[in-house]
C-alpha positions as a Markdown table, in Angstrom:
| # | Residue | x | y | z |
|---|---|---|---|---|
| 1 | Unk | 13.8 | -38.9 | -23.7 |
| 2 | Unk | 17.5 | -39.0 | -22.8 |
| 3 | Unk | 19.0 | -35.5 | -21.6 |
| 4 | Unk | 21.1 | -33.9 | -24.0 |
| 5 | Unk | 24.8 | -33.7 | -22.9 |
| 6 | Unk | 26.1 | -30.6 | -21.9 |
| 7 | Unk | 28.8 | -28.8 | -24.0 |
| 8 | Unk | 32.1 | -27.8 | -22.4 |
| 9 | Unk | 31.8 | -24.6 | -24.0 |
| 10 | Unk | 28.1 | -24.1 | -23.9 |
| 11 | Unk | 27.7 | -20.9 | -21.5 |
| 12 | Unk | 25.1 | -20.4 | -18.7 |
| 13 | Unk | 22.5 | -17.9 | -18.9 |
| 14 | Unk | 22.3 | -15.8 | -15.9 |
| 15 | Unk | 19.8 | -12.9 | -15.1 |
| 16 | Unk | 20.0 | -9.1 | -14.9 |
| 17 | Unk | 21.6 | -7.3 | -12.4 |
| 18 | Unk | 19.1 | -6.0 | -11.3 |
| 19 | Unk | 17.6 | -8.8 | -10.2 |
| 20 | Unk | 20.6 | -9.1 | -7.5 |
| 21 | Unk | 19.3 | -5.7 | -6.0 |
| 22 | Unk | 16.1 | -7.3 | -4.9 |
| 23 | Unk | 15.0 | -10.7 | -2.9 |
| 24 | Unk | 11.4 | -12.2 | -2.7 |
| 25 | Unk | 8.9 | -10.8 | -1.2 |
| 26 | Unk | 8.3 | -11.1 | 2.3 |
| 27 | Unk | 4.7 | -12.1 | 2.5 |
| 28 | Unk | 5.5 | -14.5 | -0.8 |
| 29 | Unk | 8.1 | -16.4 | 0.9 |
| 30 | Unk | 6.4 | -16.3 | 4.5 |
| 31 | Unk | 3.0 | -17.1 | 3.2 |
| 32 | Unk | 4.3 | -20.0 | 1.5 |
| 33 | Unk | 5.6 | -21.3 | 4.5 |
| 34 | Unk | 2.2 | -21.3 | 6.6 |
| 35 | Unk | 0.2 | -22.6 | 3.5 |
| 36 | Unk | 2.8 | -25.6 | 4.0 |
| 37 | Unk | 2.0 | -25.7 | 8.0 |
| 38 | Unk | -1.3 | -25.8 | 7.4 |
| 39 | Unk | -1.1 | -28.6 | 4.5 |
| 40 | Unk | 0.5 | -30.6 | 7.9 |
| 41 | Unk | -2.9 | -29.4 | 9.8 |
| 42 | Unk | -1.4 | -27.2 | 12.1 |
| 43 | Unk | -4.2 | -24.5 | 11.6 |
| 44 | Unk | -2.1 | -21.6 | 11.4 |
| 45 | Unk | -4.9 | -18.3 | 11.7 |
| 46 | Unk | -2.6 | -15.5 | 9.5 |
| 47 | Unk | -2.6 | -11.9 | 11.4 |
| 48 | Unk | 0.1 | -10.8 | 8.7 |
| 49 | Unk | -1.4 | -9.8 | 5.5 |
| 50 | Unk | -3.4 | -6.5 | 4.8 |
| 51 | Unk | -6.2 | -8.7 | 2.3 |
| 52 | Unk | -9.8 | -8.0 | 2.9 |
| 53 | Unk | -12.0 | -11.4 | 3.9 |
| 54 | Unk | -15.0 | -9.1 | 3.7 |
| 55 | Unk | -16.6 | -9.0 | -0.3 |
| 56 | Unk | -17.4 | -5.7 | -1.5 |
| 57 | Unk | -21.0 | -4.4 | -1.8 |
| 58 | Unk | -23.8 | -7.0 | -3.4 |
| 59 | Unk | -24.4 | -4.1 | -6.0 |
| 60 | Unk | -20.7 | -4.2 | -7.3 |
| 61 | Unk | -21.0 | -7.8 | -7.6 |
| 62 | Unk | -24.2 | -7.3 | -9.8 |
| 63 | Unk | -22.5 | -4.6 | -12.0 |
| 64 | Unk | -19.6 | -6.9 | -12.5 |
| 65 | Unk | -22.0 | -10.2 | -13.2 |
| 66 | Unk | -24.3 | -8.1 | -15.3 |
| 67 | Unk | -22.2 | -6.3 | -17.7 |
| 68 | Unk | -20.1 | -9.8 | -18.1 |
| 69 | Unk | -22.5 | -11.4 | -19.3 |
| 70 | Unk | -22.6 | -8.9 | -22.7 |
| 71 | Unk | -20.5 | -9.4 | -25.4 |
| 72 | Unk | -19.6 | -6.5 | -26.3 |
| 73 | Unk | -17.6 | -6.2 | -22.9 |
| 74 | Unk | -15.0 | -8.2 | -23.5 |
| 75 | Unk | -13.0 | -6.3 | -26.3 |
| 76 | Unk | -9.9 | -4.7 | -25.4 |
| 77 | Unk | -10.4 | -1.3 | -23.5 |
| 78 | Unk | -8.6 | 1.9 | -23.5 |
| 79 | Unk | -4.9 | 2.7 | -21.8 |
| 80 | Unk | -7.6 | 5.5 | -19.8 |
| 81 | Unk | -10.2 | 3.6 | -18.6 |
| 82 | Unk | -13.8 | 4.1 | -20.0 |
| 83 | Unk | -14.8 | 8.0 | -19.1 |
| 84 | Unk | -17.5 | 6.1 | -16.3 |
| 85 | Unk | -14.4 | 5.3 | -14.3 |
| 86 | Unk | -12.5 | 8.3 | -14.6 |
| 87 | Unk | -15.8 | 10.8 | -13.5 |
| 88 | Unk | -16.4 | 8.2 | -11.1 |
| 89 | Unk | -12.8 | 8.9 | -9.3 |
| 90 | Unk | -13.7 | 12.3 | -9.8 |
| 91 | Unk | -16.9 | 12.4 | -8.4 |
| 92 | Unk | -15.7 | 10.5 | -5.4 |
| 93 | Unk | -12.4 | 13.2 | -5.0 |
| 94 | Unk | -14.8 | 16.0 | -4.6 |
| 95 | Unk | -17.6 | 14.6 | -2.4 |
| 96 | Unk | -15.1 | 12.7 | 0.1 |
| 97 | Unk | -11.9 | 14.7 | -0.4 |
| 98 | Unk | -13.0 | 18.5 | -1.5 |
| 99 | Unk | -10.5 | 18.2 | -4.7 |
| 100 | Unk | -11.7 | 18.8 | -8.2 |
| 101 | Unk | -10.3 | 16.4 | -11.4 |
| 102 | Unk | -10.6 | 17.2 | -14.3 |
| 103 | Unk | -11.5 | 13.3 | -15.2 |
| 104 | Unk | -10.3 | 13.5 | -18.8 |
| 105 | Unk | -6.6 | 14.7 | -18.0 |
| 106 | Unk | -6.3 | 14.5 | -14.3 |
| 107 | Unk | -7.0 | 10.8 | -13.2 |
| 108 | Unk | -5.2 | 7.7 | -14.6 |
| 109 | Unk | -6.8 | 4.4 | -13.5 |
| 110 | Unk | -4.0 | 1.7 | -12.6 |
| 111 | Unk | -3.9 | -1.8 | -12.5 |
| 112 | Unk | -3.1 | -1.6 | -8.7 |
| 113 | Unk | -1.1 | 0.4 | -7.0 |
| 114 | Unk | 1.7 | -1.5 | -6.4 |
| 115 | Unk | 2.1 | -1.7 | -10.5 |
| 116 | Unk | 1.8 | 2.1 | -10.1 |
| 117 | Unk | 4.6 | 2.5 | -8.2 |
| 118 | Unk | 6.4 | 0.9 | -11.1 |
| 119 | Unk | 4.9 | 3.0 | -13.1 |
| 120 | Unk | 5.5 | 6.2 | -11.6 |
| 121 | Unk | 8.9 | 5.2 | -11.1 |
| 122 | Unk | 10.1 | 4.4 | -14.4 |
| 123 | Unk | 8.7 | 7.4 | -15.9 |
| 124 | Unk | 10.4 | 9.8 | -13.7 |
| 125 | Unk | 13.5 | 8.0 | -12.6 |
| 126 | Unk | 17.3 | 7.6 | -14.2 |
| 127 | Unk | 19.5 | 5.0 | -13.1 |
| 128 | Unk | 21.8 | 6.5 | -10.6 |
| 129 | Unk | 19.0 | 9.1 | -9.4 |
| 130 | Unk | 17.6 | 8.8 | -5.6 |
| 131 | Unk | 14.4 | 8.3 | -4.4 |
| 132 | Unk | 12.8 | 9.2 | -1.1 |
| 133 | Unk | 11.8 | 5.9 | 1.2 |
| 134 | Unk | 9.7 | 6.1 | 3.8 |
| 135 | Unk | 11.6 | 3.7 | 7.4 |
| 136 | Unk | 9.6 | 2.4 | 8.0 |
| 137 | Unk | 7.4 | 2.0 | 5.2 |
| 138 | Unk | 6.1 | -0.2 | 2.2 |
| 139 | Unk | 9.0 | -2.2 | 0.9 |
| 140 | Unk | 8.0 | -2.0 | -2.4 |
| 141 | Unk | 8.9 | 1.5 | -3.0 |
| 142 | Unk | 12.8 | 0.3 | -1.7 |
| 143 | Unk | 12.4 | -2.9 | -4.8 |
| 144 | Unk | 11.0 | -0.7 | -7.2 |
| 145 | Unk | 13.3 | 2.1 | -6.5 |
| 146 | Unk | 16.3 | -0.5 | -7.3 |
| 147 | Unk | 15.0 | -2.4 | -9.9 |
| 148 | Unk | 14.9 | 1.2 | -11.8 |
| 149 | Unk | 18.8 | 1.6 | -11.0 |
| 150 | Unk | 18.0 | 4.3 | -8.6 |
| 151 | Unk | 19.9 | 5.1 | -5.4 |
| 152 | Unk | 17.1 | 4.4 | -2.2 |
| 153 | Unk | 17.6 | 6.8 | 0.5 |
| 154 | Unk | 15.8 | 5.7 | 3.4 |
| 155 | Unk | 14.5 | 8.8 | 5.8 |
| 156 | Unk | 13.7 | 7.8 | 9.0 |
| 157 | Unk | 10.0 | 8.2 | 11.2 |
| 158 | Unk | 10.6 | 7.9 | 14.4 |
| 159 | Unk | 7.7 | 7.4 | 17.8 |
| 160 | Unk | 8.9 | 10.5 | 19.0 |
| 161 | Unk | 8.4 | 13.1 | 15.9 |
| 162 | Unk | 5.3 | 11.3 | 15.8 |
| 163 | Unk | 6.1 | 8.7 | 12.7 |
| 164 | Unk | 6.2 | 12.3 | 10.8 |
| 165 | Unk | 9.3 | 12.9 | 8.4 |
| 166 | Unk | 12.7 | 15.1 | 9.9 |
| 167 | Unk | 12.1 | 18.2 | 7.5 |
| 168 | Unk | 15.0 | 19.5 | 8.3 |
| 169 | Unk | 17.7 | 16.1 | 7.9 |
| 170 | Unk | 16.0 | 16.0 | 4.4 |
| 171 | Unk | 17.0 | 19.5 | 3.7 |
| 172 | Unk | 20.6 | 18.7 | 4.8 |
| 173 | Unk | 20.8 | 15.5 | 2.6 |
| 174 | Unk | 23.6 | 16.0 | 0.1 |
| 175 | Unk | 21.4 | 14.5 | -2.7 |
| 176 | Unk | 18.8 | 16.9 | -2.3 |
| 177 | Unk | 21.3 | 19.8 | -2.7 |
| 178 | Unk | 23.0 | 18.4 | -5.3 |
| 179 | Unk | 19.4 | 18.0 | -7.2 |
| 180 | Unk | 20.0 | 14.0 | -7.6 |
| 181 | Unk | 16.6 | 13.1 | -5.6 |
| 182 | Unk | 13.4 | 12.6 | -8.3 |
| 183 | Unk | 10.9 | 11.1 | -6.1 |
| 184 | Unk | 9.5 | 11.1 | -2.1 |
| 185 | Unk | 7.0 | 8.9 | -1.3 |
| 186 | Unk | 4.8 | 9.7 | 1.5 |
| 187 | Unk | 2.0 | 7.4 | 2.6 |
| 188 | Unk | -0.5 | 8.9 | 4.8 |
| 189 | Unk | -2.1 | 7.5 | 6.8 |
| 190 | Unk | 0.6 | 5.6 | 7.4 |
| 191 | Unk | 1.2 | 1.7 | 6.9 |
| 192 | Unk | 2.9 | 0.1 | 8.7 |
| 193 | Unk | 2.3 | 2.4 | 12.2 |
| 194 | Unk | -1.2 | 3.7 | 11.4 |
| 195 | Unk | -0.2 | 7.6 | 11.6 |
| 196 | Unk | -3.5 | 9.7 | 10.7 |
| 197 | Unk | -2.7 | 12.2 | 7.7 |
| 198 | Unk | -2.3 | 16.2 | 8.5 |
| 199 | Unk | -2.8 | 19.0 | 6.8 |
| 200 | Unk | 1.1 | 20.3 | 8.1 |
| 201 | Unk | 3.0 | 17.1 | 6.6 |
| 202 | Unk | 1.5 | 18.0 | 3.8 |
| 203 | Unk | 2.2 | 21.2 | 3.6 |
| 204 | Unk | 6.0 | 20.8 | 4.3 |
| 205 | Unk | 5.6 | 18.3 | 1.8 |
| 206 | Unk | 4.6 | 20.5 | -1.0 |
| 207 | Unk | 6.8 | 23.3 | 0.2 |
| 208 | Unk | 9.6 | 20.9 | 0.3 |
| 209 | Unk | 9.3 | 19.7 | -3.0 |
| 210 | Unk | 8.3 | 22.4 | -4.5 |
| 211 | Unk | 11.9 | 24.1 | -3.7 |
| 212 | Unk | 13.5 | 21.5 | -4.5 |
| 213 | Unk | 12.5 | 19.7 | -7.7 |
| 214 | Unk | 11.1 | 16.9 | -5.8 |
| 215 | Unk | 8.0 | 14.6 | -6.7 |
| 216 | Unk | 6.2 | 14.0 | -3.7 |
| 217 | Unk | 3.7 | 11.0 | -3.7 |
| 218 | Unk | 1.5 | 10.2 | -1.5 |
| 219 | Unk | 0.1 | 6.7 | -1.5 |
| 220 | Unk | -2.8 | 7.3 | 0.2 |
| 221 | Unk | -5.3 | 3.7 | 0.5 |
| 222 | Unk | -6.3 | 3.8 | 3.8 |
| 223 | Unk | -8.1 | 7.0 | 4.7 |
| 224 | Unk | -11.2 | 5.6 | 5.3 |
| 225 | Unk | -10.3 | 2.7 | 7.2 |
| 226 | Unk | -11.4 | 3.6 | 11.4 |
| 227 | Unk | -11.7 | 7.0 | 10.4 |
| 228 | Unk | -14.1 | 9.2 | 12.6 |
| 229 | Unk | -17.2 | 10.1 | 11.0 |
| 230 | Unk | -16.9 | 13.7 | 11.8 |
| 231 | Unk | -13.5 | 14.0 | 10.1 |
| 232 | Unk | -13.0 | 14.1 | 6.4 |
| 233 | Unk | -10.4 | 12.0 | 4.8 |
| 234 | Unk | -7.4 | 14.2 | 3.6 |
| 235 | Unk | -5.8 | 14.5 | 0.4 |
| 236 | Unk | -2.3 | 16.1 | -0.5 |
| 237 | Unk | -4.1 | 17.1 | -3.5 |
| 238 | Unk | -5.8 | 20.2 | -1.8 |
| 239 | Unk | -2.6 | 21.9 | -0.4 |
| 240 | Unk | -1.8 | 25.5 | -2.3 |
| 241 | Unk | 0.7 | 24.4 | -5.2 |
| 242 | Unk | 0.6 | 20.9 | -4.6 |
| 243 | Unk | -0.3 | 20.2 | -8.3 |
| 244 | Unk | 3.0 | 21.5 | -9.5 |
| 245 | Unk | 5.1 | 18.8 | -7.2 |
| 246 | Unk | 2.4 | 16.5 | -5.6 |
| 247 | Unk | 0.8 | 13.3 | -6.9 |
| 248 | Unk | -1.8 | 10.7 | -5.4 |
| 249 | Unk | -2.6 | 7.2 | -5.9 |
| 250 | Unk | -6.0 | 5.8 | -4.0 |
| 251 | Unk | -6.9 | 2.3 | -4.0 |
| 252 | Unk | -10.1 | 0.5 | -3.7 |
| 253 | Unk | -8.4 | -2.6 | -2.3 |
| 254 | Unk | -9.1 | -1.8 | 1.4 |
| 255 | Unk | -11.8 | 1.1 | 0.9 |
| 256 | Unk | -13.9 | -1.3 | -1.1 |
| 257 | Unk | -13.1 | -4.5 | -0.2 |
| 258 | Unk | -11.7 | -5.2 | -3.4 |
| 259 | Unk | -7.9 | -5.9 | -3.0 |
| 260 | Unk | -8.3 | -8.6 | -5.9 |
| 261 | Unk | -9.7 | -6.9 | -8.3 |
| 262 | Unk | -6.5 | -4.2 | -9.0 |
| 263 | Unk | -8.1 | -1.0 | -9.5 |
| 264 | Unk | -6.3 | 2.0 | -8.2 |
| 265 | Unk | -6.0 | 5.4 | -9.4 |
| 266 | Unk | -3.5 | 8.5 | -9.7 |
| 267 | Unk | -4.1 | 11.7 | -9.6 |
| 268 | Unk | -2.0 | 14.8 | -10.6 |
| 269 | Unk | -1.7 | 17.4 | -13.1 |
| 270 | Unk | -2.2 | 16.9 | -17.1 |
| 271 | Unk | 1.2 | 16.4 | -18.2 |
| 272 | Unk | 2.8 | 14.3 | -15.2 |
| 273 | Unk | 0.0 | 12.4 | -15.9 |
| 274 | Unk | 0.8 | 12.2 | -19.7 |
| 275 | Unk | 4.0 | 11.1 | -18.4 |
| 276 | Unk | 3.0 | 8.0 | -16.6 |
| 277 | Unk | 0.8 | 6.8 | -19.4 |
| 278 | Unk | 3.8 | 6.7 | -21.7 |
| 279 | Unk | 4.8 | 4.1 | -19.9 |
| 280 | Unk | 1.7 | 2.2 | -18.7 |
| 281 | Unk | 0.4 | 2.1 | -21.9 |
| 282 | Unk | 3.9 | 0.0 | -23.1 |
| 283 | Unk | 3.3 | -2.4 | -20.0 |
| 284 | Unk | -0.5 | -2.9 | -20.0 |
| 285 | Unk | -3.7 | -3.4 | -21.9 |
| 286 | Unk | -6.3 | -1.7 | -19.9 |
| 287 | Unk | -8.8 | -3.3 | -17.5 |
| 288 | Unk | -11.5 | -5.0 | -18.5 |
| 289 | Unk | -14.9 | -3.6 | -18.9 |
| 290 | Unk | -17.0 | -5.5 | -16.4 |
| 291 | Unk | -14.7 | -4.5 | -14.0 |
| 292 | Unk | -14.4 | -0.9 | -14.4 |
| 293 | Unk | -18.1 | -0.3 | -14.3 |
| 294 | Unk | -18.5 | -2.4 | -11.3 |
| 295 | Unk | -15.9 | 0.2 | -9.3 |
| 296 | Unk | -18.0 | 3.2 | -11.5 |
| 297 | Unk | -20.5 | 1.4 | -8.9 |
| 298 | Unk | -18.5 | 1.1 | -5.6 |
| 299 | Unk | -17.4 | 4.5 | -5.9 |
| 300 | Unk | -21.0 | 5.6 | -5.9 |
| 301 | Unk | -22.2 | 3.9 | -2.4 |
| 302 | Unk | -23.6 | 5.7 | -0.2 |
| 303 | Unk | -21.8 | 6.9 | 3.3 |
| 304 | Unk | -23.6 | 4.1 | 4.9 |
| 305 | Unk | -21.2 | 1.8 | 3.3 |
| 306 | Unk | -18.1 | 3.1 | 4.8 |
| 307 | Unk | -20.0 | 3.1 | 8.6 |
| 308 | Unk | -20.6 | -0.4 | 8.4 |
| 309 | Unk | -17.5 | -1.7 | 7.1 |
| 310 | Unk | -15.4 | 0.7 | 10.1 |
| 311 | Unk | -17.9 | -0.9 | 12.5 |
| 312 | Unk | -16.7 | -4.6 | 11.9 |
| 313 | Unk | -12.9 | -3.1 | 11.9 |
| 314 | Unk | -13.7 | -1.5 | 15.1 |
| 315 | Unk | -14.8 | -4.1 | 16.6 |
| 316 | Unk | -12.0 | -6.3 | 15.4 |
| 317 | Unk | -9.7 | -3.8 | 16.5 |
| 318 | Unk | -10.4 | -4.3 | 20.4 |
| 319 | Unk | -9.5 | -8.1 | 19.8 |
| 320 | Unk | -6.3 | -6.6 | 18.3 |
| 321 | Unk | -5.3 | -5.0 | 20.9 |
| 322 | Unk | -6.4 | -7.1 | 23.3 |
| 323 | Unk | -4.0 | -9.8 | 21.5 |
| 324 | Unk | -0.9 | -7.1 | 21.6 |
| 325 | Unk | -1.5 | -6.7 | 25.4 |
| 326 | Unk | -1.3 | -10.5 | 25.9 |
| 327 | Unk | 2.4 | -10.4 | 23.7 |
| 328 | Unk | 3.5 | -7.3 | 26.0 |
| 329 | Unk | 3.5 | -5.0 | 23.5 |
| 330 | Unk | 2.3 | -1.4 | 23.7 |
| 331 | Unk | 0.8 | 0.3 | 20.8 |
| 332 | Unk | -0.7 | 4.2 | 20.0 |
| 333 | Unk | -4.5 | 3.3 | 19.9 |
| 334 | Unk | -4.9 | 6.6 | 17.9 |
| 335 | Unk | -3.7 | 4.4 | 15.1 |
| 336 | Unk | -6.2 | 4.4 | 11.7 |
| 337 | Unk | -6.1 | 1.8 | 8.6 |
| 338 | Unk | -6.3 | -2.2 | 8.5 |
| 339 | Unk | -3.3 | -2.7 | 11.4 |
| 340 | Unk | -2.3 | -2.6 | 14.9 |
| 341 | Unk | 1.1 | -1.6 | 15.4 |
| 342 | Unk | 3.0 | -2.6 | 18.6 |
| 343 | Unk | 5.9 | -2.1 | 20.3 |
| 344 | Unk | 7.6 | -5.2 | 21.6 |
| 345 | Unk | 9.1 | -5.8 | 25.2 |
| 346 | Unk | 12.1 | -5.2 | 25.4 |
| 347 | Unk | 13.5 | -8.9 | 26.9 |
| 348 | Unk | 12.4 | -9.5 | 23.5 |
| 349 | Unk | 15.2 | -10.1 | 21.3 |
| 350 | Unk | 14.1 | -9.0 | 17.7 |
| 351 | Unk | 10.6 | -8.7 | 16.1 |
| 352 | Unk | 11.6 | -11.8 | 13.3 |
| 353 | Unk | 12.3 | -13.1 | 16.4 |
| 354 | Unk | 9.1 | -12.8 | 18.3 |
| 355 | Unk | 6.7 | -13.4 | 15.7 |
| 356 | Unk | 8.7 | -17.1 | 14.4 |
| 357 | Unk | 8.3 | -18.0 | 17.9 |
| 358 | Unk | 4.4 | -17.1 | 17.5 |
| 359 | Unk | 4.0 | -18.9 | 14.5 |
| 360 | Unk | 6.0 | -22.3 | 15.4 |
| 361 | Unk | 4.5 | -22.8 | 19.0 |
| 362 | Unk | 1.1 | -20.5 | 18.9 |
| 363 | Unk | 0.5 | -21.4 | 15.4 |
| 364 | Unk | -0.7 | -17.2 | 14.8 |
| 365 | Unk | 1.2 | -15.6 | 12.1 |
| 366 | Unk | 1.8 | -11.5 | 12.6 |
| 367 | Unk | 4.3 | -9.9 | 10.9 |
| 368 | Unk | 7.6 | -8.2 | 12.3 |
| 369 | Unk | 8.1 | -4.4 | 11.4 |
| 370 | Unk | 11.7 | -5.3 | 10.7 |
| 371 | Unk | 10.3 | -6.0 | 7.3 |
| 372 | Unk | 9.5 | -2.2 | 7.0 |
| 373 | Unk | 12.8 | -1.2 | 7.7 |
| 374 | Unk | 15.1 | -0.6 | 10.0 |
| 375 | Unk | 13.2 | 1.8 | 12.1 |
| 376 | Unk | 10.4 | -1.6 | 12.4 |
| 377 | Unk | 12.8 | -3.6 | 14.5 |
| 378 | Unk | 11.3 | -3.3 | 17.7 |
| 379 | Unk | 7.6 | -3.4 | 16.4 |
| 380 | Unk | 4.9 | -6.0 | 15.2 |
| 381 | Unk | 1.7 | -5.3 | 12.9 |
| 382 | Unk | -1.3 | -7.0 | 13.8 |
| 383 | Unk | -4.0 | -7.0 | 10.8 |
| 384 | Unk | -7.2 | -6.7 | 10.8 |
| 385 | Unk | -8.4 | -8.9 | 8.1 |
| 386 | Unk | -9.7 | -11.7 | 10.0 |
| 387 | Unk | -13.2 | -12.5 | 11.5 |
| 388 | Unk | -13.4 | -11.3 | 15.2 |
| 389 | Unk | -13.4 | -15.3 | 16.2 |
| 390 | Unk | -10.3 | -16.1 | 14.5 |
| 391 | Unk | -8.9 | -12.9 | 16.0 |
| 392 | Unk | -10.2 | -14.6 | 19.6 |
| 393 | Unk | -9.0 | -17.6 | 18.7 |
| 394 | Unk | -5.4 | -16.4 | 18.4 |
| 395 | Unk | -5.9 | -14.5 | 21.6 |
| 396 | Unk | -6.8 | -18.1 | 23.2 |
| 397 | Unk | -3.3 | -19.2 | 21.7 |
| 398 | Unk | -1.1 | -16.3 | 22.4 |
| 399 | Unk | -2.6 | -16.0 | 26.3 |
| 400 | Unk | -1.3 | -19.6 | 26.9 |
| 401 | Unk | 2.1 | -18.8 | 25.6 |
């Protein structure tokens, strides 16, 4: 068919601005570029991505296969989530966390909790407010926060206050006392640097934006990853007054094995929850059926479930580190969650750097914490997502660098 001739007059279509405000995603773009090495044969083993090669528990899969197989099942479900889901989240709040939902107003299932950043966002944010960002931190609350019009403020963690936020900088920030901030996102424990959770940054947290008008949320998916046994996970949901400033989201994505599947949750009171599923309930359908009673199932595993899956990350972990030694990179090894973060040496010159070099003559992808922000440019992230021989392997490679 021949082309039809372009008009001198015809005009071009062109995208929103908004679009301007935000570029690819990293691990899009990178990824990409080692699926291509490896099309060449290279054999590139990927230390970058946080996506769990472990499948959840045979008893989810069951659930899943089971209740897909009826035809009933396959119908359109509520905006909610079937009331199995929600007590489930509930349930699993109070037994592992110590905070009571009310499962009917409380909990909002989401579709992932990157789409529940969005979420949160939109219903909360004006154009030409500011949001709270986490440097470093995950860049998706920096995208989302732009593609909403908003004004990011990046507040900066720093190795020596512990990767814990400057309370008082935030205080002094002009758009806090000028009432023009809507949103802070915490994320504890803490990806990318692998900072446990406390009951004090919570606290000054709540405080914080309680007196200010602030909604603090804490994205909170990796509290059981290398936890201790003997230490509970932590919650911002169980600070006095946190339901009158403070939300949650939870994921099973790394808890469960399940990053795939996009189930998360949030957490908060009634009516900011009300708020949310204004919007949700304009961008999605609901989940579907199969897959909402299978995480009704994960939710309910035993403890045992949670010991064997930190044992295989533990024992991962000590290949981690041994590969950040062999780069001459320090690291905290109090770290928790599905990463090793390392400093780099300093004849290094950047972290982008460092890791291309990796990846074009060691043929081992990590990722550089410039990614994560400024405050990221002297650091690398290992993860953990890998069987212990590929993790060797790349030890093999990066040792005869």
């Amino acid at each position: 068919m021949p082309k039809t001739k372009i008009s001198n007059t015809e005009k071009h279509i062109i995208p929103a601005e908004r679009i301007g405000n935000v570029k690819e995603y990293y691990f899009s773009r990178k990824l990409r570029e080692v699926a291509e090495m490896n099309a060449r044969g290279l054999d590139v083993i990927s230390l970058g991505i946080g996506g769990p090669d472990l499948p959840p528990d045979d008893i989810v899969i069951e659930t899943l296969c089971e209740s897909a197989r009826k035809p009933e099942n396959h119908s359109y479900q509520s905006y909610t989530g079937i009331p199995a889901l929600r007590e489930a989240f509930a349930g699993w709040y109070d037994r592992y966390y110590g905070v009571k939902l009310d499962p009917t107003k409380e909990i909002l299932p989401l579709i992932g909790s990157k789409e529940g950043i969005m979420h949160i966002t939109m219903a909360f944010v004006n154009p030409g407010d500011a949001v709270l960002v986490p440097n470093p931190g995950y860049p998706t609350y920096t995208s989302v926060s732009r593609l909403a019009g908003a004004e990011t403020i990046h507040y900066e963690l720093a190795p020596e206050r512990g990767w814990m936020p400057d309370w008082e900088a935030l205080e002094n920030l002009e758009a806090v006392k000028e009432g023009r901030v809507k949103i802070m996102w915490l994320n504890y424990p803490h990806m990318p640097t692998g900072t446990p959770a406390t009951k004090e940054v919570f606290e000054r947290a709540v405080e914080f934006g309680r007196r200010n008008g602030i909604l603090i949320v804490n994205d909170n998916p990796y509290s059981f990853i290398l936890k201790p046994e003997d230490v509970k996970p932590l919650s911002i949901l169980t600070i006095e007054g946190a339901f009158s400033t403070a939300m949650e989201m939870n994921s099973l994505s790394k808890s469960h094995n399940m990053a795939g599947w996009r189930v998360a949750m949030l957490a908060g009171n009634a009516e900011f929850i009300s708020w949310v599923l204004r919007v949700k309930s304009n961008i999605d359908s609901g989940q579907f059926k199969p897959v909402m009673l299978a995480v009704a199932a994960a939710l309910n595993l035993e403890d045992e479930w949670y010991t064997r899956l930190n044992q295989v990350y533990a024992s991962r972990r000590k290949v981690a580190e041994e590969v950040m030694t062999a780069l001459g990179c320090s690291y905290d090894p109090t770290q928790r969650g599905l990463f090793l973060w390392g400093r780099i040496p300093e004849n290094e010159l950047s972290a982008e750097a460092m890791a291309d070099r990796i990846l074009y003559d060691r043929r081992v992808f990590i990722t550089p914490g410039s990614i994560f922000g400024s405050k990221g440019d002297r650091y690398i992230r290992i993860s953990l997502c890998s069987p212990e021989e590929k993790l060797r392997e790349a030890l093999r490679r990066v040792s005869e660098a």
